[in-house]
N, C-alpha and C positions, 0 to 999 in steps of 0.2 A: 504493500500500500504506500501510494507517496505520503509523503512529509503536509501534504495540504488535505490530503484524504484523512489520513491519521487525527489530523487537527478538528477536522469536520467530525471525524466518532467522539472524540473525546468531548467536544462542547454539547453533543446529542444526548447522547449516554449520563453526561455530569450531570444537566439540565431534569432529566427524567426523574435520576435517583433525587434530586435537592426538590426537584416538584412532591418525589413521592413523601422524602423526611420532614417536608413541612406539612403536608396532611395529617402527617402521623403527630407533626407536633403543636397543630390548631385541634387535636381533635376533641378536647375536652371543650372549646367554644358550642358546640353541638350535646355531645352526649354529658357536658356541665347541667345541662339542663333537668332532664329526668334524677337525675345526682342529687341537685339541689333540691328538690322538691321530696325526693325518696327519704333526704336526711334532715327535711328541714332549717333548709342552709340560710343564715341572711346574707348580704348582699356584699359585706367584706370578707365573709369565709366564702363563699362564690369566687369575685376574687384570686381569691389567694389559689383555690383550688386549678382557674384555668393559669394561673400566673407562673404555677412551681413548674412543669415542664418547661419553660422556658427560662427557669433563673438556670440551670442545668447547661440548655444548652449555649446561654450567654455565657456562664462561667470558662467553660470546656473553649472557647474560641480561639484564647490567645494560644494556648499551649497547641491546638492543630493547627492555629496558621504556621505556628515555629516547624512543628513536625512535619507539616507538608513539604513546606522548604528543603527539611534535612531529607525525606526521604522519600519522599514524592507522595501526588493526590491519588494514586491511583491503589498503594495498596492503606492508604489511610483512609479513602470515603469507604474500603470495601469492611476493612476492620469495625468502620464508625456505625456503620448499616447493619452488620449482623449483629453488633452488641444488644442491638437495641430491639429484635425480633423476640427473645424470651420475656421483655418486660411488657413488652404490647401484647402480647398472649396473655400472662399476668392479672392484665388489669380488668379482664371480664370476669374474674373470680372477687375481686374484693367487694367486701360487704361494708367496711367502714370508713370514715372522712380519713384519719391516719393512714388506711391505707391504698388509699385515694392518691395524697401526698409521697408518701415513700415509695411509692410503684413510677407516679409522674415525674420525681425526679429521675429514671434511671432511661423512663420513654423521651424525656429531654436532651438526651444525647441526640438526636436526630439533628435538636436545631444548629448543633453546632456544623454540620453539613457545609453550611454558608463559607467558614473561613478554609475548608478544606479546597473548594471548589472553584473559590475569586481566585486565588493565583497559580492553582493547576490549570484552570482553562485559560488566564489570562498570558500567560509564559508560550502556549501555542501561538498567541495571532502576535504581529507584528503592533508596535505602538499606535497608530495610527489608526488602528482597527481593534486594538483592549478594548475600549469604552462601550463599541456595538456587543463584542463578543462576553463582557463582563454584563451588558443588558441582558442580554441572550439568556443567559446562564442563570441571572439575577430573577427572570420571567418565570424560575421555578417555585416564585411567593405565591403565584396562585396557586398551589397545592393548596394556600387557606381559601380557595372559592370552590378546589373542585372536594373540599370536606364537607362542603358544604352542600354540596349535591351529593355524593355518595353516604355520607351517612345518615342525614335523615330519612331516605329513601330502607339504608339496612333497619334503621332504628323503631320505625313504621312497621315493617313487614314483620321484625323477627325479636325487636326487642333491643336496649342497649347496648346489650352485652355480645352482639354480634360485630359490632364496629371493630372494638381491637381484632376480636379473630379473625375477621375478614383483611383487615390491615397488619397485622403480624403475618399473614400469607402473601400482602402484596408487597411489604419489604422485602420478606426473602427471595421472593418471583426477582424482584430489582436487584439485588446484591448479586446475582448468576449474569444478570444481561450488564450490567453494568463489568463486572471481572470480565466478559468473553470479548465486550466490545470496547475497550478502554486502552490506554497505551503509555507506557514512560518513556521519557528521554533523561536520561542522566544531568547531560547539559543543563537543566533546568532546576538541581537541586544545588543549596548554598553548600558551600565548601564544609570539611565535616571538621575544620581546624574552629567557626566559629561557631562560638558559644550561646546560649541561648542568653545571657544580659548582654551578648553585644549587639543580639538582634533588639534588644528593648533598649536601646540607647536612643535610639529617636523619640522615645517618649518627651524627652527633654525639651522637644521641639515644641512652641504653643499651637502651631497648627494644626495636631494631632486630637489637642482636647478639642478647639474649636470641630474640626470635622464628627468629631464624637457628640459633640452638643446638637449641631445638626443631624446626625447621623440618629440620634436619640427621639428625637420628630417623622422624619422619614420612614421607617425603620421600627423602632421604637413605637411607637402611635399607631402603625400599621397592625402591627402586629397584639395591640392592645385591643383596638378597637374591631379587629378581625373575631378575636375572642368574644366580646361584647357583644357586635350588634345583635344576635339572634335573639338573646334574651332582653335587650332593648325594645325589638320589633315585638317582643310575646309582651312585654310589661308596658308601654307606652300607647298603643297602638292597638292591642288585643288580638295579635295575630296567632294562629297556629303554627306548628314548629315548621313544618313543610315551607310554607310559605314566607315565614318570617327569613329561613334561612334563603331562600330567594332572592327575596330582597337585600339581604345583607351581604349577596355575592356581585351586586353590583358595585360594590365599594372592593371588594376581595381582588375580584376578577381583573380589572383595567391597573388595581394598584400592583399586581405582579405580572399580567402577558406584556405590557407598555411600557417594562422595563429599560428593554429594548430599543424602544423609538428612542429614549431620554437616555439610554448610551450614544444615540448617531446624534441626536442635538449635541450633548457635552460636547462631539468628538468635534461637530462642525463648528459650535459658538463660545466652546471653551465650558469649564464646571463654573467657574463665578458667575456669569452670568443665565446659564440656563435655573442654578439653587437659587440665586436672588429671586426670579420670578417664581416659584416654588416654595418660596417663603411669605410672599405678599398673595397669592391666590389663597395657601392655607389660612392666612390672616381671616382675609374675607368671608372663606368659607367657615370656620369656627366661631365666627360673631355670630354668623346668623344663627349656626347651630346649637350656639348657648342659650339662644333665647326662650325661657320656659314654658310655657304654655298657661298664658295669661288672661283671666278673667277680670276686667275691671270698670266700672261705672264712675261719669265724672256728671258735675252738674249744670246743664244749659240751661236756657233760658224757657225751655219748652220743659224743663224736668230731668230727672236723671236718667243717661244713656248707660247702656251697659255694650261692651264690647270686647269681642276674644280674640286675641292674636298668638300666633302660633303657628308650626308648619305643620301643614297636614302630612301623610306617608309620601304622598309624589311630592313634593317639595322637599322634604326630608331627603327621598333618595336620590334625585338628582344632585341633591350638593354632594350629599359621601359620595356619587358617581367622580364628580369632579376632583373631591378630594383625593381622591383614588390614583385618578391621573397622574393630581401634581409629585403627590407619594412617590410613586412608581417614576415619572423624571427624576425625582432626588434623590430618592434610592440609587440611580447612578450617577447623576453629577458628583455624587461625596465618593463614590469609588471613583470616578474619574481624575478627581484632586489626588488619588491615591496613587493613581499609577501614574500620575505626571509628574509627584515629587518621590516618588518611593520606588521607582522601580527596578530595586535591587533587593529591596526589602518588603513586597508587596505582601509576603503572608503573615509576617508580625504585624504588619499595620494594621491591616484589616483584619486581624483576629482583632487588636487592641480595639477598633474602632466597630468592628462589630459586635466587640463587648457592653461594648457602652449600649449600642442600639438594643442589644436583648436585657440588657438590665431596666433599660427606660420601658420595654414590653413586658418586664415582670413586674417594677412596682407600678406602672401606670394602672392596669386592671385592678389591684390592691387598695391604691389610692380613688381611682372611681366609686368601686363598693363604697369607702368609709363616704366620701365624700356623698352619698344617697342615705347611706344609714344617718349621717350627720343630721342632711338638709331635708333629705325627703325631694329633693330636684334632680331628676335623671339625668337631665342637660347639664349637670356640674360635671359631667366627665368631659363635655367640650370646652367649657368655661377653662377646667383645667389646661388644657392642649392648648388655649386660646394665650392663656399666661404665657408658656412653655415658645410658644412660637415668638411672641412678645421680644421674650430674652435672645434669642438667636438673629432676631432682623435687629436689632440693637448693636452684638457685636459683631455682626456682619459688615453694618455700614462703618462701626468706626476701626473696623479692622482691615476690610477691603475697598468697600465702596468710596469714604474717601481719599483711598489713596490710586483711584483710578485717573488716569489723564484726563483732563478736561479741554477740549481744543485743541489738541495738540500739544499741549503742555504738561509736562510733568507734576503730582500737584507736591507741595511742599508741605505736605500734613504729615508728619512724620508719629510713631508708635507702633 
């Protein structure tokens, strides 16, 4: 097989498996449901519940982006995949919240997937073409849209407990097609003379945490509210689980296959300028989606008016549509900053910077729950995000933005 063929299996092959680990590891956003209600869960042990698989696979990120460096993606995704087939079988046997949690941690290793896969498939394509091929690859987040189609459909026919089994069969299905059609190149791994603190010496650098702040939005938020919306759509709305989850793979869907398009923008308009608009559209779209659902009466001259505002469910879902998008653009603009300063060191980075983004997906759900048991406002989980975005357009502009040329002119804002 040539050298361009080879590159073409392994970006196919990577994409499939990282589609299928993040199914496996949205899967409690769906079967959290029947859980909660079975154990009479509130709304910050909910939570915590879809949240712990993914503190797991956030934690595990840095040390696989190091190990894929040292020893390539290809026998690292395969080791990462099969650990995780006895725990997802597992978890149609528990009976209690405990072990709900200690099971989810170990199905969490899926999500570490991510930092195995950005610098094995991105080492294949030539610079010029990372940013498309790291979308590509990145496009595997809608596993949290197609979870949302295959298991309410098992969870309907046959019961909760049919989702892992059915998905502990389709890991291992994956872990065979992935080993037979996959490939390494030696060339591609770091020298075995360095050390794993020499690869974390870029931490030093401030641009690492900022991409991580952003990275924690994109990424982070997606991955929270992928979790969320179903049981959003059943408590705000009064939908069944079938269709709740429908509508909530509008927002799932375009924030991971559109990965893609938002690697070819980075490549053509550069990552500072496709994440700034990325920043300002999620602005927009979480104002509105803060807004509660308000009933309130003031007094005219005719008497008092009462009137309700609020978004109804199509309104609602066109904005997460949208939000969705802009996700899925910055989901690769913040790796594309990655492989334009880093790319000698692409898998410690983006473990580091992929750590931040699943930690921001583990507490984000945790802090939603409290933030509804507090207020009793569902919309406080946007209100949150809406903060969160806030901070990041802030040190963007006075990090980047002003110090872009103006007219031709170099600006003299220095920091």
């Amino acid at each position: 097989m040539t050298r361009k063929g080879q590159a073409l299996s392994v970006l196919i092959v990577s994409t499939l498996a990282f589609t299928v680990c993040f199914m496996v590891w949205m899967m409690f956003g769906v079967i959290g449901i029947p859980i909660k209600k079975a154990l009479d869960l509130n709304a910050t042990q909910f939570g915590l519940l879809t949240a712990t698989p993914v503190l797991t696979g956030s934690l595990v990120r840095v040390p696989l982006g190091i190990w894929t460096d040292k020893y390539g993606g290809r026998i690292v995704m395969t080791l990462l995949m099969a650990s995780t087939v006895p725990a997802i079988w597992m978890m149609s046997y528990a009976t209690e919240y405990w072990h709900f949690l200690v099971i989810g941690l170990f199905v969490g290793l899926a999500g570490g997937s991510f930092s195995v896969g950005t610098p094995y498939v991105a080492r294949w394509f030539p610079k010029g073409q990372q940013g498309f091929a790291m979308g590509i690859y990145g496009a595997g987040n809608s596993g949290a849209a197609v979870n949302k189609f295959v298991a309410p459909a098992l969870l309907v026919a046959f019961g909760w407990t049919m989702v892992p089994q059915a998905y502990a069969a389709i890991m291992l299905g994956t872990v065979v097609i992935f080993w037979l059609f996959s490939h390494s190149d030696p060339a591609h791994l770091v020298p075995s003379n360095v050390r794993f603190m020499d690869q974390l010496k870029a931490l030093k650098d401030p641009r690492v945490m900022k991409y991580c702040q952003y990275y924690s939005i994109v990424f982070g938020g997606y991955v929270a509210l992928s979790l969320w919306m179903v049981q959003y759509y059943v408590g705000e709305y009064g939908m069944e689980i079938r269709s709740a989850a429908l509508l909530a793979a509008c927002f799932s869907l375009p924030g991971g296959v559109l990965r893609a398009a938002g690697g070819w923008l980075s490549d053509k308009y550069g990552a500072h300028s496709v994440t700034w608009w990325v920043l300002w559209v999620s602005w927009i779209c979480l104002f509105l989606l803060s807004y509660p659902q308000t009933h309130f009466t003031i007094v005219t001259i005719d008497g008092p008016k009462t009137f309700d505002i609020g978004l109804n469910v199509y309104a609602f879902t066109a904005l997460m549509f949208i939000l969705g998008i802009a996700w899925a653009f910055g989901k690769a603009s913040v790796f594309k900053y990655i492989s334009d300063d880093y790319p000698a060191n692409i898998g410690a980075i983006s473990g580091i910077v992929g750590l931040a983004g699943g930690l921001g997906g583990f507490v984000l759900p945790i802090m939603f729950g409290a933030l509804v048991d507090l207020t009793g406002i569902r919309s406080s989980a946007f209100m949150l995000m809406y903060a969160v975005v806030w901070v990041s357009l802030i040190w963007m502009y006075f990090t980047e933005v002003r110090r872009t040329p103006l007219m031709g002119e170099p600006s003299s804002v220095q920091g």
